[in-house]
Every structure is written in structure tokens, then in C-alpha cells.
C-alpha positions in Angstrom: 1.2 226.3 171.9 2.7 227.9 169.3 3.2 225.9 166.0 5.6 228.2 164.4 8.7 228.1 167.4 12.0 227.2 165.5 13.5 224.0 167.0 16.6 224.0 167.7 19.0 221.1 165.9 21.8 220.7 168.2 23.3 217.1 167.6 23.5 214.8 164.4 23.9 211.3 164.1 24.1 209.2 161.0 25.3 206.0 159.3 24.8 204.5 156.0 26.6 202.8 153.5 28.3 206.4 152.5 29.9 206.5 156.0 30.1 205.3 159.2 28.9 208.5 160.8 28.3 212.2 159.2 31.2 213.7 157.9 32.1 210.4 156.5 28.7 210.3 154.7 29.6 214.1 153.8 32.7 213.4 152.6 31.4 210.8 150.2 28.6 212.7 148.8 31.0 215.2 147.9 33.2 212.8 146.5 30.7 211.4 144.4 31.0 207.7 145.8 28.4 205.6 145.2 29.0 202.4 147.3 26.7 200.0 146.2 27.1 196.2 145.2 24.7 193.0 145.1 23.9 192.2 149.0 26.6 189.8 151.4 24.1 189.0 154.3 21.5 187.0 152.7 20.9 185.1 149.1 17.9 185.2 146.7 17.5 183.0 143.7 16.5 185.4 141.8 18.4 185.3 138.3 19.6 189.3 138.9 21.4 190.3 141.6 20.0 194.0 142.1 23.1 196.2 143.6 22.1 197.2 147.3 24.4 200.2 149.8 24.7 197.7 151.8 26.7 198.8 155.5 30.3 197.0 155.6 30.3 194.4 158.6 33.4 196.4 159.6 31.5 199.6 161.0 31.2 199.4 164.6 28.0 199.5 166.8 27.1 200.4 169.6 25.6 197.1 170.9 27.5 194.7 168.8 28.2 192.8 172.1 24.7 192.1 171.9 23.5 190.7 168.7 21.5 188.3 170.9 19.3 190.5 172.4 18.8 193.4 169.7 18.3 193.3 165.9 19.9 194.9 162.9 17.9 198.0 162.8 18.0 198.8 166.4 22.1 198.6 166.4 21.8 201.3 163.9 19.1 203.5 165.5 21.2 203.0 169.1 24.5 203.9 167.1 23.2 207.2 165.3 21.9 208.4 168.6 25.0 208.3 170.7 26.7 209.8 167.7 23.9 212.5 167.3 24.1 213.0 171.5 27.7 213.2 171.6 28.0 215.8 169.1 25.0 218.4 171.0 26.8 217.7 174.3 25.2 215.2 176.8 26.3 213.6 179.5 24.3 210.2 180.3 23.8 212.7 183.8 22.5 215.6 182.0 19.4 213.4 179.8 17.9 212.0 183.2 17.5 214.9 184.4 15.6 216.3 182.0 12.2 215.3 180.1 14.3 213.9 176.5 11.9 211.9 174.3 12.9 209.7 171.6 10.9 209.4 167.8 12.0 206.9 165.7 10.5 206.1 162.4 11.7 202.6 160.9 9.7 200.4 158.4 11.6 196.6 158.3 12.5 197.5 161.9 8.5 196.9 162.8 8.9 193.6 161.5 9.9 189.8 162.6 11.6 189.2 159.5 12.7 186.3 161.1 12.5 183.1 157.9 14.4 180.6 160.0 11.2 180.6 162.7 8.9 181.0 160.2 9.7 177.9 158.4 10.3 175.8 161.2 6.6 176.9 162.5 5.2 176.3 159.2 6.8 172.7 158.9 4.8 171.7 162.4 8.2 172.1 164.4 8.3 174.1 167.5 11.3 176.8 167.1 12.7 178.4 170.2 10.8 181.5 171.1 14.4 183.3 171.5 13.6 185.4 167.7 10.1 186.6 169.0 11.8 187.7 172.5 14.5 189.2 170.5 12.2 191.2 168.2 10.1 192.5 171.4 13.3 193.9 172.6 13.8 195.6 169.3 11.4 198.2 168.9 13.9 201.2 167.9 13.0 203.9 170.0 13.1 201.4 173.0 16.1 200.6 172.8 17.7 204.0 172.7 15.8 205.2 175.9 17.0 202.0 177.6 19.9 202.6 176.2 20.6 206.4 177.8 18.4 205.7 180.5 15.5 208.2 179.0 12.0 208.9 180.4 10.5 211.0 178.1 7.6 210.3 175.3 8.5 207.6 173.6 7.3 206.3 170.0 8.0 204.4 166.8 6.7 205.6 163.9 5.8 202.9 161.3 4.7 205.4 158.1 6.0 203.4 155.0 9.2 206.0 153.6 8.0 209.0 155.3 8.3 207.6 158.5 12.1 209.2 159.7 10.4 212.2 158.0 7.2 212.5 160.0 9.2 210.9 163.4 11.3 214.6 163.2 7.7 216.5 163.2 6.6 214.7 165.7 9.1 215.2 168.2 9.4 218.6 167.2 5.7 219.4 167.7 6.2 217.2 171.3 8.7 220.1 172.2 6.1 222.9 171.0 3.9 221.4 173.0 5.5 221.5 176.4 5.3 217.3 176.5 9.0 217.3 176.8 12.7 219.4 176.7 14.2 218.0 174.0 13.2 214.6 172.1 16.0 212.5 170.5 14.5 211.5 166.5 15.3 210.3 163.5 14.8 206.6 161.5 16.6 203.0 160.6 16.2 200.6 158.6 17.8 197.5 157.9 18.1 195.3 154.2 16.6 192.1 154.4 15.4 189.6 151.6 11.8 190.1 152.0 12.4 193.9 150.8 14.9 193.2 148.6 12.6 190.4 146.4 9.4 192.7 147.4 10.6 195.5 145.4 11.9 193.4 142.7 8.5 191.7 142.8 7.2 195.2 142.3 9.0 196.1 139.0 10.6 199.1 140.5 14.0 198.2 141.4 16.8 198.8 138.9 19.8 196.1 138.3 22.1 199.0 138.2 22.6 201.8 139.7 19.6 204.3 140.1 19.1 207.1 138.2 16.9 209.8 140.0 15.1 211.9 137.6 17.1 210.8 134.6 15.7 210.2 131.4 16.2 206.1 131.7 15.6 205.5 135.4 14.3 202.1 135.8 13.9 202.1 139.7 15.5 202.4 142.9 18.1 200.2 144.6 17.9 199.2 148.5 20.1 200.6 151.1 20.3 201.2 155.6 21.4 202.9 157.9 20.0 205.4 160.5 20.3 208.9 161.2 19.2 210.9 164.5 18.8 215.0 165.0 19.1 215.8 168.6 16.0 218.6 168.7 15.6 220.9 171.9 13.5 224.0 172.9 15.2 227.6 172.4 14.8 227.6 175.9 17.2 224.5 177.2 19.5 225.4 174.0 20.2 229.2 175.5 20.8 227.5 178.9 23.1 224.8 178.3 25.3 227.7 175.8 24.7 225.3 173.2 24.9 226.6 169.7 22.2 225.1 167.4 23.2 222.9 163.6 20.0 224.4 162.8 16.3 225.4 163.3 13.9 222.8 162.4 10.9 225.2 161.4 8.0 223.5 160.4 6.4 220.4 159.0 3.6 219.7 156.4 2.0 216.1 156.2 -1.0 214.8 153.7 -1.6 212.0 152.1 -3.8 211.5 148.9 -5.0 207.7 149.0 -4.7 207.3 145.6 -3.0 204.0 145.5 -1.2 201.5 147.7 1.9 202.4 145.5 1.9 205.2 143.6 1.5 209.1 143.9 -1.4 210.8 142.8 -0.6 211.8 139.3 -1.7 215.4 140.1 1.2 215.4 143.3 -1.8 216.6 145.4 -0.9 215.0 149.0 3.2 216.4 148.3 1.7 219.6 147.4 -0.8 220.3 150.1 2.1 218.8 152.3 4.5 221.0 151.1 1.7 224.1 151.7 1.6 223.0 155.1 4.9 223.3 155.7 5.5 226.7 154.2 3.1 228.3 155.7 3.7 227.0 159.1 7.5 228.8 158.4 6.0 231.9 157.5 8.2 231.3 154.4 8.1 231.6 150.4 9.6 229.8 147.7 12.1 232.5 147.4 13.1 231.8 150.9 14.5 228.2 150.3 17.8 227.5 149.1 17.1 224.2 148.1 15.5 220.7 147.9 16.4 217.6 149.1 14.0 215.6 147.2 12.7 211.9 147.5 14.2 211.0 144.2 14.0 207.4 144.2 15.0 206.7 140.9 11.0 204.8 140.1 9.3 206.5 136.9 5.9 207.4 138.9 7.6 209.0 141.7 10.1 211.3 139.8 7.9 212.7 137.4 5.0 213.7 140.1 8.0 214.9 142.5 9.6 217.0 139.7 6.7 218.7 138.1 5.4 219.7 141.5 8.5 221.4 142.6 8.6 223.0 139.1 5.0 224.7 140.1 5.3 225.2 143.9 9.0 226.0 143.8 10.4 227.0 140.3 13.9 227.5 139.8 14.8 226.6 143.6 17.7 224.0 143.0 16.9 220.2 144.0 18.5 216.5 144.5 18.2 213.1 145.4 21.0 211.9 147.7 19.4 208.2 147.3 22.2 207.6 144.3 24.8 207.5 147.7 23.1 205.7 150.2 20.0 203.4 148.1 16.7 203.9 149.6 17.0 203.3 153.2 13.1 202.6 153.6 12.0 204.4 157.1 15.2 205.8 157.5 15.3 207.9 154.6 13.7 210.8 155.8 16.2 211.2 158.3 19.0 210.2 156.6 18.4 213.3 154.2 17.6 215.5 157.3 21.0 215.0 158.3 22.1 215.8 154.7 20.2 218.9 154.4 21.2 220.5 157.8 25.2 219.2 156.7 24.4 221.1 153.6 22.9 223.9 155.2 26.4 224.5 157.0 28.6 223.7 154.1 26.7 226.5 151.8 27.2 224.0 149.0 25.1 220.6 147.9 26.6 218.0 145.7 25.3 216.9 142.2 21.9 214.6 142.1 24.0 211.1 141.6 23.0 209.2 138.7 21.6 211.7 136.7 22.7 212.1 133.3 20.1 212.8 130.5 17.0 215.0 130.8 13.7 213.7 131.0 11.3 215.8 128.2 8.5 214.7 130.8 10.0 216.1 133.3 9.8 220.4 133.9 13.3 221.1 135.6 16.2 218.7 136.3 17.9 218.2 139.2 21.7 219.6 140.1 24.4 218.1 137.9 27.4 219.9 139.6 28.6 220.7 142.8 26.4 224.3 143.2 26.8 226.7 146.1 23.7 227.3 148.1 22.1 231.4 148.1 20.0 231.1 150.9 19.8 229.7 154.6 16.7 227.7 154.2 15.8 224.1 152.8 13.7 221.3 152.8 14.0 217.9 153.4 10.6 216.1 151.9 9.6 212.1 151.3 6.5 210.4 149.4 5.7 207.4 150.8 3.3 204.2 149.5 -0.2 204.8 150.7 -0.3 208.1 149.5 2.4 209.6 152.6 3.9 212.9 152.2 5.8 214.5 154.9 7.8 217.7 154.7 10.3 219.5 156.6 12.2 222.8 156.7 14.9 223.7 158.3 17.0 227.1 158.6 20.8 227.5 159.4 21.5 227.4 162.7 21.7 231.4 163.5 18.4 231.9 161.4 
């Protein structure tokens, strides 16, 4: 096996509250729209009502005729797939025959966040068994092999906020491996009110909109969606005459167990994740064009985040797209893996949203302008509770 074989990125899929699939989300980022606003689908009595990006009811999913049988995050997993399969070219004909595995990393997907049978079981009733049938039914990358009918590997990641991030390495180093031909993987998440008052229970949610990086950030705000990256070998991508988005190159992982919740002051686990990664590309810092950072907006992560990419990768530009879409939990990761391969393409990222005043803590500040790209590498990297750190780069797709 050889670790270091680019992966070819041949189809993207993603939805969020910036857009119903990727160039909408594109287009938004660009425009500097930041679509948040207190959540619709459930209450809390909490006094403040924290702003969410929240996905309009009016988006269409696939599986919407079957809001019985399938949650939230699974409609959104299913949706970004046949988005992300559409766009690299397969026919429902063309997966079966072929070994195509599917990596999904979700974090409130993994749950039965289910109050109404909760509360009935708690008050001696005895609820219908229909929510735990429907849950079992739900596990993401389940339902997107059903779905398309595939028989590869198939796995859901549960990884706190890394997990869309490490579900892409995974299935990337499946394809290295000779396991399979090409995996389908990615991440969703759905809102819900045990998130939403968790993270307010937390302290680390801001009642307006977040501020990654910025001098008064007080937290991050909540959002969903999914996105998917269609990965093959060079192999089946020369065969079908399909061009590649991009070459996924390598991925680092660590973790520093320094807390449940917080980074290690010292960024130890991003930076020996971020080691991992570059050496596995056989790249440098001046090799990367730029950094789609975590950037949620909390004071812990920003300033380990920042002052490790001032020392590991000075200068190189960085952002947080999380002032677009909120923090989509598991499918973070691979939400900005979407937006960094979109990037990528366009030779352009847009400013960090929300970021207005510099930080003296903090080393080197994030973009503040629409700012052309020199170079046809970046990375895409998430910090997660427990200490997570996962890291990806990618190149352009003739690199």
C-alpha cells in the first residue's frame, strides 16, 4: 500500500443553510450572506434565543416522502450524496458494479434525540417503539448504500467535530488500500434542542452572530447540513475519462487528551496532526495556498488554532467559513472540504465572516477581503472535544 497515492475528488455534494447544494453555498460565501436566525423547529425556555443557520423547510430532499422511516440527518446525508454522485458521473448501474464504499461522519445523527419517547418512558407509559425503529434505520451511511444500492465498506464515524473530517481519510485510505474502488464520504448533522441548550449550557455559544478569531468572539452559533466528496482511485478515474475536482493527498490525525472540551493550550494534537499530514503530501508550508480553519468563534479554540498556524504555517492565508453556515457539528469537516476544493477551482477564498478587530493574543488574523489564491494546495483541518484533530490536504484537480 502506498500512503502517499493522490485520491482523486471527482463529485461534490453539499447543503447547508448557505445553499441548497454547492454553488448555492458558493455563491453565498462570496456574497458575504450569513443566514442565520433563532431556530423554527423546536423551542427552548431559555431567556436568549441564540441565532442558529438553520436549513429552510423549503429545500428539497431526497427522501422527504419518507420522514417516517428516516431522520433529519440522514435526509441530508442521502441528499448531498446524490448531489455529490450526480456531479462525478454515476449511473445507479455503474456503482453496483463496482466495490463503492460510503464514510459518513455525523455526531447528533448517532443519537435518538427522540424527547417525545423519552418522556413518555420516563412517566411509566409505554410509547410506540416506531422512534427507536426509525432511529435504527437512520444510521447515515446506511442509508445512502441502501439508498444507491452499494456493497462496499460501509461506516459511520462518530468523532465529536472531526468526524466529516476523519470520515474523508478514512475512505481515502480504504481506496489506498485496495478495500474498495471508490468510497462515497463526507458528514451531517442536524440541529436539535439538546445541542442547542448543551452548548449554551457550556458558555460557548454567542447570542449573535460569531466572530471567528475576532477580538470579541464570545462563541459559536449552531448550524446543518451535509456535504459528500465522491473519492476514487487514479485508476477507475483514468478509465471512466473522468476529470478529477481535486486530489485528496493526505491526512494527519492526533489527539492530545487534554480535556473533554478544550485544546491543549500548547495546540500539540493540531500540530502533530497537521505534521502528519504534510509529510504524508510530501509537501511544505510554502506549498499550501491556504487554510480552511476550524474557527469556531469560542476563545480557547481560536487562539490555540491561530497561534499554531502562525508557527507551522506563517504567512499562509487562513479562514473560518463557520460565520456562513454555524457549526454543523459532525458535518463540519466536510462541509469545509467541499469549500476548500470549490475554492481550490475558483483561485479565490472569501473573507473570514465575522471578523472585524484584531485579537493582540492572537499572532496573524485571518482574511478580511476577498484574496486570490497563489498556489494549488490547501487544507481543510477540524479540532474536536476530546482532544480530536484531523487534517486534510487537497491539490487542484490537474496537480
Amino acid at each position: 500500500m502506498n500512503h502517499n497515492t493522490p485520491i482523486a475528488v471527482t463529485g461534490i455534494g453539499c447543503l447547508c443553510a448557505a445553499g441548497q447544494n454547492l454553488e448555492q453555498c458558493m455563491d453565498s460565501l462570496f456574497a458575504g450572506r450569513q443566514p442565520s436566525a433563532p431556530p423554527t423547529r423546536f423551542s427552548s425556555s431559555h431567556p436568549v434565543r441564540y441565532p442558529v443557520f438553520e436549513i429552510p423547510d423549503a429545500f428539497t430532499f431526497i427522501g422527504n416522502d419518507k420522514k417516517s422511516e428516516i431522520l433529519r440527518t440522514a435526509r441530508l446525508a442521502v441528499t448531498a450524496a446524490g448531489e455529490a454522485l450526480r456531479d462525478a458521473g454515476w449511473s445507479r448501474a455503474m456503482m453496483q458494479a463496482k466495490r463503492m464504499g460510503v464514510c459518513i461522519g455525523t455526531t447528533v445523527g448517532s443519537a435518538m434525540n427522540n424527547e417525545g419517547f423519552y418522556r413518555d418512558l420516563r412517566r411509566g407509559r409505554h410509547p410506540q417503539m416506531n422512534a427507536v425503529t426509525r432511529f435504527l434505520n437512520s444510521n447515515p451511511a446506511q442509508v445512502i448504500a441502501r439508498e444507491f444500492g452499494l456493497t462496499g465498506p460501509c461506516q459511520t464515524v462518530v468523532n465529536a467535530c472531526s468526524s466529516g473530517t476523519d470520515a474523508i481519510g478514512l475512505g481515502a485510505f480504504w481506496i489506498r488500500s485496495g478495500i474498495c474502488d471508490a468510497v462515497v464520504a463526507g458528514g451531517a448533522d442536524e440541529l436539535c434542542r439538546v445541542t442547542y441548550n448543551g452548548f449554551i449550557s457550556l458558555m460557548i455559544a454567542d447570542e449573535s452572530l460569531c466572530r471567528p478569531f475576532d477580538a470579541h468572539r464570545k462563541g459559536l452559533n449552531l448550524g446543518e447540513g451535509a456535504a459528500v466528496l465522491v473519492l476514487e482511485s487514479e485508476e477507475l478515474c483514468r478509465a471512466r475519462k473522468q476529470p478529477a475536482r481535486a486530489r485528496a493527498l493526505s491526512y494527519g490525525a492526533a489527539c492530545d487528551a487534554y480535556h473533554l472540551t478544550a485544546p491543549a493550550p500548547d495546540g500539540s494534537g493540531l500540530k502533530q496532526a497537521l505534521s502528519a499530514a504534510l509529510t504524508a503530501s510530501k509537501k511544505t508550508a510554502a506549498d499550501i495556498g491556504f487554510i480552511n480553519a476550524h474557527g469556531t468563534g469560542t476563545p480557547d479554540n481560536d487562539r490555540v488554532e491561530s497561534k499554531v498556524l502562525h508557527e507551522m504555517l506563517p504567512g499562509v492565508p487562513f479562514l473560518s467559513t463557520k460565520g456562513y453556515t454555524g457549526h454543523t457539528l459532525g458535518a463540519a469537516g466536510a462541509i469545509e472540504a467541499a469549500f476548500t476544493v470549490a475554492c481550490l477551482e475558483a483561485q479565490k477564498i472569501p473573507p473570514s465572516a465575522g471578523f472585524t478587530t484584531l485579537d493582540p493574543e492572537l499572532p496573524w488574523p485571518p482574511v478580511q477581503h476577498e484574496t486570490d489564491l497563489n498556489g494549488s494546495l490547501a487544507i481543510s483541518q477540524s479540532l474536536a472535544f476530546g482532544g480530536n484533530n484531523a487534517v486534510l490536504v487537497f491539490g487542484k484537480g490537474d496537480t
